[in-house]
N, C-alpha and C positions, 0 to 999 in steps of 0.2 A: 904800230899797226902793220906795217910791212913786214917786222920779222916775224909776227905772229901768221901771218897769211903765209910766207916762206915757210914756216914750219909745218902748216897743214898743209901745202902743196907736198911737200918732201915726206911726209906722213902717207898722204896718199900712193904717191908715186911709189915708195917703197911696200906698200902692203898688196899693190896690183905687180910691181915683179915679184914678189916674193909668188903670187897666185898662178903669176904664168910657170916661174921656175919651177913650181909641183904639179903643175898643168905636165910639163914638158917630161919631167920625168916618169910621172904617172905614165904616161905615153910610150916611152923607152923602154925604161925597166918595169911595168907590171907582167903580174905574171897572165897568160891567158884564161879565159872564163877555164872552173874547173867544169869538165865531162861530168853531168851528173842526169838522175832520172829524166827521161823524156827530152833529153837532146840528141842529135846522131852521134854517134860512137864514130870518132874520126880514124880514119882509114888508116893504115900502115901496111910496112912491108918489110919482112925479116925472114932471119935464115933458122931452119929448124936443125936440130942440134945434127942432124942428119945431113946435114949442108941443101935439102930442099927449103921453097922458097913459099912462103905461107904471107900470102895477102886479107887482108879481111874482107876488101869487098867481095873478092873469090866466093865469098862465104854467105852473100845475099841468098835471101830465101830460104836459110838453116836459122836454128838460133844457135847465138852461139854465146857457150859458157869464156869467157876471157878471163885468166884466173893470173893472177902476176904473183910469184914468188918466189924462196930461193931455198936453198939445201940447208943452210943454218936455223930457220926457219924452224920451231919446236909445232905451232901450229900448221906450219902447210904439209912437215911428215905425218900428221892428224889425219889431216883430209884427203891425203894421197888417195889412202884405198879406198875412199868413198868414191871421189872423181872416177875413178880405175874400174870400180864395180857398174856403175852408175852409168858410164860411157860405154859397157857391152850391152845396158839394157837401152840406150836414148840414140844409140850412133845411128841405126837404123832407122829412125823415127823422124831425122833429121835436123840432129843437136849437135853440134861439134863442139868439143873440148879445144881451146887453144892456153894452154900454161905459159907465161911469158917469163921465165928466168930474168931474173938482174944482175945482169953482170958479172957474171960468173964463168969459169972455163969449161968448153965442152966436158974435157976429164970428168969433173966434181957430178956435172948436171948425168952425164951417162954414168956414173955409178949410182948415184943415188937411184936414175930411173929403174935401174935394175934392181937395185935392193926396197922398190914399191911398188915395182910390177908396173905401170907406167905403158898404156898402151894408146894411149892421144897424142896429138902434135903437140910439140916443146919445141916454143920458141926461143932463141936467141936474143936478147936485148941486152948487147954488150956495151954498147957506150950510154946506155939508158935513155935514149931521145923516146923510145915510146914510153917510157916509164914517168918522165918528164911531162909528156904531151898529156899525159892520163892524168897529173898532178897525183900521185901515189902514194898514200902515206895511210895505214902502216901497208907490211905485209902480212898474213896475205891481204888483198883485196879483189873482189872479183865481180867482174860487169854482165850482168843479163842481158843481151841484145837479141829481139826478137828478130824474125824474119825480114822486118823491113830496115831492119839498122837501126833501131831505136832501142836506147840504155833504156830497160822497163824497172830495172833494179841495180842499187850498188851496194857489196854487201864487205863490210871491212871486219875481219876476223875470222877465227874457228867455223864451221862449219861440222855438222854434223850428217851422218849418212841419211838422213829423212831428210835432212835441210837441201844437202844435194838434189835427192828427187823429184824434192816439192818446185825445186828453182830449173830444174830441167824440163819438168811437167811446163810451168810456163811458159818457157820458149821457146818448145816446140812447135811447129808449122800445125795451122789448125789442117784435120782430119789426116794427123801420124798418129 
């Protein structure tokens, strides 16, 4: 009878630390809620390829296209010239384009800007903490944040020059 009871105590005891131990790491190591529709679009601050300094809450009151990608990218040289056409008809209106590069050298990202015509901020995200905080996968992926900082759309892949529109039409500030 006793070593029967020692065995369910030691049963027990063991299945409540095993609970804390994934309590405890859960805690540690999970990764943060991912940014998704209708959460705020968490703030940062990075350097545009230009060595200026592009904050997002800067950006209250615009909506703004956040668009994360990179020069090897077969679908972000796609949508370049959409963004690019897209951004002379929305800039106005009070849309702002901010492309957040991954990790990449100024060099790569100012050539390519110039071989797709590339007239929005390009930002820098060299050791990839905003790319991390955005939990990002694949590229491209890009965040619709309306005027008030609210992710209204997250859209992962290709994009088309009507898809651009229709996504900038969006989040632009009502009565632009």
């Amino acid at each position: 009878m006793k070593k029967r009871r020692f065995f369910i105590r030691t049963g027990i005891l063991l299945v409540m630390l095993a609970a804390l131990c994934y309590t405890m790491y859960n805690s540690v190591f999970a990764k943060p809620d991912r940014v998704k529709e209708g959460s705020i679009a968490p703030n940062f601050v990075l350097q545009s390829v230009d060595g200026e300094r592009i904050e997002l809450k800067d950006l209250k009151g615009k909506g703004v296209f956040l668009n994360f990608w990179g020069t090897w990218c077969g679908p972000c040289k796609q949508e370049f010239p959409y963004m690019a056409n897209q951004y002379q008809v929305f800039k106005d209106r009070g849309v702002e384009i901010v492309a957040v590069n991954v990790g990449e050298s100024n060099i790569a990202v100012k050539n390519f800007m110039d071989a797709y015509g590339v007239n929005f901020p390009v930002a820098m995200d060299k050791d990839r903490q905003v790319t991390e905080a955005y939990d990002i996968t694949p590229l491209p992926t890009t965040f619709l944040i309306n005027p008030e900082g609210k992710v209204i759309k997250v859209i992962k892949g290709t994009m088309t020059e009507r898809n651009v529109y229709e996504y900038m039409n969006l989040i632009k500030p009502k009565g632009s």
